[in-house]
VOZA-901072 format. One record per residue (C-alpha): x, y, z negated; residue number from 1; residue in three letters. Coordinates in steps of 0.05 Angstrom, whole numbers, padded with zeros to 5 digits, always signed. Layout:
BEGIN
> X;Y;Z;k;r
> X;Y;Z;NUM;ala
...
# end
This chain:
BEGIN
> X;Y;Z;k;r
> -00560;-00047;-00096;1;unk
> -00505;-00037;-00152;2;unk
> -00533;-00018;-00226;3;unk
> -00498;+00032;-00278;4;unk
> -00481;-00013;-00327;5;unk
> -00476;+00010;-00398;6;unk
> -00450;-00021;-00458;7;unk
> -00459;+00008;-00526;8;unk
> -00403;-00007;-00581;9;unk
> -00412;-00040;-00636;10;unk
> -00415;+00020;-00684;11;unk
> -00415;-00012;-00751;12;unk
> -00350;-00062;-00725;13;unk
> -00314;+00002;-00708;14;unk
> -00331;+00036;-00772;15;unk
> -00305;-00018;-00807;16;unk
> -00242;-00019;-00764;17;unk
> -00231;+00048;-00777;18;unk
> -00251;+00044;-00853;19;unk
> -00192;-00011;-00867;20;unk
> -00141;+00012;-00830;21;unk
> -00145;+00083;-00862;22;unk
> -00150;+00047;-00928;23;unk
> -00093;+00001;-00913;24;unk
> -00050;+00058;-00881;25;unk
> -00060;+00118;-00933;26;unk
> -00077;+00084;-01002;27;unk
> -00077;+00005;-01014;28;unk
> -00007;-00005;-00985;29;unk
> +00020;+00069;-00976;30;unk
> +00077;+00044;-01036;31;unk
> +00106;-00015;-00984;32;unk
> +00177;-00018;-01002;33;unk
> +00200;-00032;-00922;34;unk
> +00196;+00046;-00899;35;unk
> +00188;+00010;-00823;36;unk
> +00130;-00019;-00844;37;unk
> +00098;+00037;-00876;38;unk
> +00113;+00083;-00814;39;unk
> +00084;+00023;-00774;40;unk
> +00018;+00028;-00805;41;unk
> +00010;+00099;-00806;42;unk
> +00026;+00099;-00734;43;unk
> -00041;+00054;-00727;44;unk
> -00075;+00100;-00767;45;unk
> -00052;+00160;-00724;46;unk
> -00060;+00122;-00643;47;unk
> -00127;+00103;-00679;48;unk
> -00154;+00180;-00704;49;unk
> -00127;+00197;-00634;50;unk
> -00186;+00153;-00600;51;unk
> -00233;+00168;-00653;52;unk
> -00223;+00233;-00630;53;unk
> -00215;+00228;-00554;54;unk
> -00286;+00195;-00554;55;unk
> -00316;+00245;-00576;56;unk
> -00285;+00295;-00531;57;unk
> -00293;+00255;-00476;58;unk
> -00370;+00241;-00490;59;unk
> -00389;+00309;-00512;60;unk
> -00349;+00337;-00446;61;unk
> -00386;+00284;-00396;62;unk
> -00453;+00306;-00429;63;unk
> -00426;+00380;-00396;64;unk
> -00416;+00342;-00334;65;unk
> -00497;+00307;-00332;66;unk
> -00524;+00382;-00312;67;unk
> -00552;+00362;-00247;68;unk
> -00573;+00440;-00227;69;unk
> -00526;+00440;-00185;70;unk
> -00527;+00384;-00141;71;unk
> -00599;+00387;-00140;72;unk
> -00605;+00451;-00110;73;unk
> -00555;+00443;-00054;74;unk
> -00597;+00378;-00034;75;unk
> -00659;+00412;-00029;76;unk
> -00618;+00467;+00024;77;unk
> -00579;+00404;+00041;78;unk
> -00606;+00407;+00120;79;unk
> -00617;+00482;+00127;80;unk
> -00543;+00496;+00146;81;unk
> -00480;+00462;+00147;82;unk
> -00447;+00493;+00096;83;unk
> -00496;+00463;+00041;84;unk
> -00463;+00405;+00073;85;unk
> -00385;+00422;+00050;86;unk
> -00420;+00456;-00016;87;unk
> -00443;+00383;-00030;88;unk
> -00389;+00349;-00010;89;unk
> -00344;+00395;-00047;90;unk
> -00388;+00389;-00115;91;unk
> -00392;+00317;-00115;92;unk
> -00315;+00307;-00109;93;unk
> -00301;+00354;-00164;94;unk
> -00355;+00319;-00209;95;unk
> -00317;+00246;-00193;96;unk
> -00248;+00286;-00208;97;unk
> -00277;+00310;-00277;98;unk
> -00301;+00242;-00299;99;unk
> -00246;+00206;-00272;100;unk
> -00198;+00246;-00314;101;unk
> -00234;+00237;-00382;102;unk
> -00241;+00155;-00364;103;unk
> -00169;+00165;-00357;104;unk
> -00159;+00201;-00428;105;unk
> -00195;+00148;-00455;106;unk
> -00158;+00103;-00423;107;unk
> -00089;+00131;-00454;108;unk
> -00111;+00130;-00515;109;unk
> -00135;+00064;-00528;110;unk
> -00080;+00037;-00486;111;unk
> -00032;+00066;-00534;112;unk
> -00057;+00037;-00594;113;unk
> -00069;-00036;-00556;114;unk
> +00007;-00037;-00536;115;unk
> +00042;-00001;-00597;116;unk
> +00099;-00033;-00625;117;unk
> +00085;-00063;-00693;118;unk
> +00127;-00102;-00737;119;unk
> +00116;-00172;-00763;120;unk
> +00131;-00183;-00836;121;unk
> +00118;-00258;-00830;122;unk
> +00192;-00275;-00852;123;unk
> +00185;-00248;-00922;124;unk
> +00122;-00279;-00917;125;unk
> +00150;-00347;-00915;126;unk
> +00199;-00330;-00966;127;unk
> +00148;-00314;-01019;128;unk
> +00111;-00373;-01010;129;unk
> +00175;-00413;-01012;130;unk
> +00190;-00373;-01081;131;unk
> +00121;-00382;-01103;132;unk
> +00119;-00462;-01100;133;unk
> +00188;-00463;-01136;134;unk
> +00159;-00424;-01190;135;unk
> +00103;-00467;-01194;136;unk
> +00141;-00528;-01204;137;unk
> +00168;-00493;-01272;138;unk
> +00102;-00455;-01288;139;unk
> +00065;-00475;-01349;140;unk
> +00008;-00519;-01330;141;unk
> -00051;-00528;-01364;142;unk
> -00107;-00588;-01345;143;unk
> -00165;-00542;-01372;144;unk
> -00156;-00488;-01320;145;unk
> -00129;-00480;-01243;146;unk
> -00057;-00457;-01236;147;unk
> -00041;-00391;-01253;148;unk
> -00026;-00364;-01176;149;unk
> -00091;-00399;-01162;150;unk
> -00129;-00362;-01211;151;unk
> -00100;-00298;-01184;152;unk
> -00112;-00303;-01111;153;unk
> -00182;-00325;-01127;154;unk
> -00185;-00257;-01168;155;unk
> -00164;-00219;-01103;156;unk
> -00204;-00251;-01052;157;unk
> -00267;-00238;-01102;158;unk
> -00244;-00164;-01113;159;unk
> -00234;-00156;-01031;160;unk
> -00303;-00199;-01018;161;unk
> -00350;-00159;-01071;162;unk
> -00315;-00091;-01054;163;unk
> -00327;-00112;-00984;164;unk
> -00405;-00127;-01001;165;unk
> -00421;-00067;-01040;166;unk
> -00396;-00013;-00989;167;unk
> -00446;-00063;-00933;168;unk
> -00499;-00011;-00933;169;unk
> -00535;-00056;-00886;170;unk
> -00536;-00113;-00936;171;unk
> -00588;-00130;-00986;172;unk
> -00548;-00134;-01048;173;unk
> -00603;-00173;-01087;174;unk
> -00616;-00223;-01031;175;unk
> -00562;-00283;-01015;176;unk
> -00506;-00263;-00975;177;unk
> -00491;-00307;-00920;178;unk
> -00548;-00306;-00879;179;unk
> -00541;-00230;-00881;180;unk
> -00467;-00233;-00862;181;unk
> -00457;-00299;-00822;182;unk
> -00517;-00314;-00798;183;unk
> -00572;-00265;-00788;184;unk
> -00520;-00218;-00767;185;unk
> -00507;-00257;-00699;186;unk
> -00566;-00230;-00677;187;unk
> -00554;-00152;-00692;188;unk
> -00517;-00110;-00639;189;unk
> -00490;-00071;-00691;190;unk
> -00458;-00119;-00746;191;unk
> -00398;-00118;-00789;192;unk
> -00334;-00131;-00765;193;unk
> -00306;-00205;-00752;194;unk
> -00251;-00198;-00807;195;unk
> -00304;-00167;-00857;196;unk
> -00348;-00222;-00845;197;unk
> -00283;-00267;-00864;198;unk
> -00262;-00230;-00918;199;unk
> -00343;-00230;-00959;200;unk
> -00345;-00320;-00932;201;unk
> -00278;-00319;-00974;202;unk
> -00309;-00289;-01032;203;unk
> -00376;-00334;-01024;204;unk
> -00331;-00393;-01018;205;unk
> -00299;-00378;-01082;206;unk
> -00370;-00357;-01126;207;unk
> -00405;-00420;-01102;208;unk
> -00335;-00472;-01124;209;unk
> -00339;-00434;-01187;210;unk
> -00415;-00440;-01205;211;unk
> -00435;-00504;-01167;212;unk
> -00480;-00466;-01120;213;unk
> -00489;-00471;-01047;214;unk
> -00458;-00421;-01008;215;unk
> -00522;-00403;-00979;216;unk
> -00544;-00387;-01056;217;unk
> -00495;-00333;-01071;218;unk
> -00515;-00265;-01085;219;unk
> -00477;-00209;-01102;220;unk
> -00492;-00226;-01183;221;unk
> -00467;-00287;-01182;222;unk
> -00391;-00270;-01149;223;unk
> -00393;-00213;-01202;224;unk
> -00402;-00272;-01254;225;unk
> -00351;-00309;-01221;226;unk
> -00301;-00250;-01225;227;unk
> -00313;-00247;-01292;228;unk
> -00299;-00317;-01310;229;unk
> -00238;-00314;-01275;230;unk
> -00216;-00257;-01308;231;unk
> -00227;-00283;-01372;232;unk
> -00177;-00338;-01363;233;unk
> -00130;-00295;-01336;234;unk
> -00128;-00251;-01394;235;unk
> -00118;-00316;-01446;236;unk
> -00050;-00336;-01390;237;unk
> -00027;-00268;-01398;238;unk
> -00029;-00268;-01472;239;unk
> +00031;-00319;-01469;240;unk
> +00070;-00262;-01437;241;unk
> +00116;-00315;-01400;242;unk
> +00163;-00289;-01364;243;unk
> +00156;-00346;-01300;244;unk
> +00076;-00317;-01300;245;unk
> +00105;-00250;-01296;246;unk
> +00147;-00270;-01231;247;unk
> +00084;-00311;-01204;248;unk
> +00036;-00253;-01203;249;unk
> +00093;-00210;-01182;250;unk
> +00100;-00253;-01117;251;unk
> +00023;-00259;-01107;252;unk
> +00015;-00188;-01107;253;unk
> +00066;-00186;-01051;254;unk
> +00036;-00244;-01012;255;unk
> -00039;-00216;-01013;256;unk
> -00003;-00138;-00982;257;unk
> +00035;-00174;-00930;258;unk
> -00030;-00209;-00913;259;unk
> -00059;-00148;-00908;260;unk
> -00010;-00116;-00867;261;unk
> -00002;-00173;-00829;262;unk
> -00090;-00169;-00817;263;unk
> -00081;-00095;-00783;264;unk
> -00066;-00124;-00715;265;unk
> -00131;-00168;-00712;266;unk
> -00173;-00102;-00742;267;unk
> -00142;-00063;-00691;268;unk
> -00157;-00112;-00636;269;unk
> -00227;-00108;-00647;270;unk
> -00225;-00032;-00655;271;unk
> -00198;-00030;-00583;272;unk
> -00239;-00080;-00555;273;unk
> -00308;-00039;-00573;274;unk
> -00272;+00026;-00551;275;unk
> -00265;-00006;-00484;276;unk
> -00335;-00013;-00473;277;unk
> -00342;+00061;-00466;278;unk
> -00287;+00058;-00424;279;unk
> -00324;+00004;-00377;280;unk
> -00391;+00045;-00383;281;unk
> -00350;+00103;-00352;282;unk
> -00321;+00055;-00301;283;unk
> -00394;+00036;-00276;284;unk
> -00419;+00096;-00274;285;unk
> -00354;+00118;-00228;286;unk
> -00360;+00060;-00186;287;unk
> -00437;+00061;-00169;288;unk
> -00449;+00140;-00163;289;unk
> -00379;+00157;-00132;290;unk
> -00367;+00094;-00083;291;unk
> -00412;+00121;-00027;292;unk
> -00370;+00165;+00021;293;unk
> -00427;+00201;+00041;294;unk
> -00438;+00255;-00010;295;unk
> -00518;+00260;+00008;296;unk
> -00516;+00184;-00019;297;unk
> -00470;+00199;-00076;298;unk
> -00513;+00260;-00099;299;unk
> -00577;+00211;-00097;300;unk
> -00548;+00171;-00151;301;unk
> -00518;+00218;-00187;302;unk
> -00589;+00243;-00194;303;unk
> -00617;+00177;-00210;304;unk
> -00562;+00157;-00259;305;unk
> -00550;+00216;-00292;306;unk
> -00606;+00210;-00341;307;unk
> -00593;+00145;-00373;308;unk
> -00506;+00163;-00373;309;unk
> -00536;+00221;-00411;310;unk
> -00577;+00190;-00460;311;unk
> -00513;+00143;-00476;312;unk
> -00461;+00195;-00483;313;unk
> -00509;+00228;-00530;314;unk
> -00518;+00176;-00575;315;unk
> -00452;+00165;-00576;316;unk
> -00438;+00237;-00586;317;unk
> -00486;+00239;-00652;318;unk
> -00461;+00162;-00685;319;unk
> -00396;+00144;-00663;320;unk
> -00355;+00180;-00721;321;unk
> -00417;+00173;-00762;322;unk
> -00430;+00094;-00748;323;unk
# end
């Protein structure tokens, strides 16, 4: 006998999906100078409200749908005459035309956002890091410290990591990070998101080079004290006010939003990816209580899955804008 199988999203993934890509779309890189990439990623922001939103419909609609009243009464007549027959009959292909057509919503919507065109900026990309060696070659170098574009990226990734940490309510901000992030994590269903995980390791990577520490070592304290060492030797380069620096951190600042642009497919991916297991869940549900042609059968497990579809949709109703 076929089961309902139902697969709960990973709520804290999406709500960091969601999170970045707003971010991304509407603040951190709402200046891009290419106006087809900026309508690009607010595109991805829209296709991706428009699921947020269609989820919820669609779960707080099917939660309608779970009344069994209905059904059940007509099977308890069920044998008394034959038109509880065609009542039944007629009930249980309406219910399968209802949930069909909010799988099928759902469906739309996430499709949409899977498929949608968006642009590749990898080009200018290449450029800058072509334009960024050549500088380097002229740069000012000094033995005592790493190269200036070095010193900045490691700035960024510490800003992006420790940024990333603090708005982790689910991590202990006292405790050593990895374990929390890379490690422990694994066995959480809900867990931050793959690229989050990459962005705080990148962070961790840097604090623990810097202070001589194991990356299993580094707590939140100690990449703020790497931050700030960092920061201090970039503000004795930029006292020189050289005009090659002033190009270099020019074209690092472009490299890190292109990277960041260039990330929104992979955070999108994973977005869709735990939006489709609602879609799935729907799928079983369809599948096991609707395959039966006899609507006597097809009532009977209705009645006997209805309970559990309901206590998913509900949860999902309450926590997935609020994950």
């Amino acid at each position: 006998m076929s089961i309902v199988n139902l697969v709960k999203p990973n709520l804290l993934a999406t709500k960091d999906c969601r999170d970045y890509i707003s971010y991304y779309a509407n603040i951190k890189l709402s200046n891009i100078a290419n106006e087809t990439l900026k309508s690009d990623l607010l595109a991805v922001a829209k296709y991706q409200t428009g699921v947020d939103q269609s989820v919820n419909d669609i779960v707080r609609s099917s939660i309608d749908l779970m009344n069994s009243d209905d059904i059940q009464n007509v099977l308890n007549d069920y044998d008394l005459a034959p038109e509880y027959k065609n009542d039944l009959k007629t009930i249980i292909e309406q219910r399968k035309k209802d949930f069909l057509a909010l799988r099928n919503t759902l469906q739309k919507k996430t499709y949409n956002l899977d498929t949608m065109s968006y642009t590749s900026n990898q080009y200018r990309l290449d450029e800058l890091r072509l334009t960024l060696k050549n500088l380097q070659d002229v740069a000012i170098k000094d033995k005592s410290t790493p190269h200036y574009d070095q010193l900045l990226t490691a700035r960024y990734e510490l800003d992006v990591s420790i940024d990333a940490i603090q708005n982790q309510s689910t991590l202990d901000k006292l405790a050593p990070i990895l374990n929390q992030v890379i490690k422990t994590a694994q066995d959480v269903l809900d867990k931050p998101a793959d690229f989050k995980k990459k962005l705080i390791d990148q962070g961790l990577t840097i604090a623990a080079s810097a202070l001589k520490l194991y990356q299993e070592q580094v707590r939140l304290e100690n990449m703020i004290s790497a931050r700030s060492n960092i920061i201090g030797q970039l503000n004795n380069r930029e006292l020189r006010a050289d005009d090659i620096d002033r190009q270099i951190k020019a074209c690092v600042n472009e490299i890190n939003d292109i990277k960041e642009y260039e990330s929104i497919p992979t955070i999108k991916k994973q977005y869709v990816d735990e939006a489709n297991k609602i879609l799935t869940s729907f799928d079983s549900f369809i599948a096991v209580v609707f395959s039966n042609e006899d609507p006597k059968e097809s009532a009977s497990s209705f009645l006997m899955y209805a309970p559990a579809f309901h206590a998913y949709t509900d949860t999902l109703f309450r926590e997935w804008l609020r994950g």
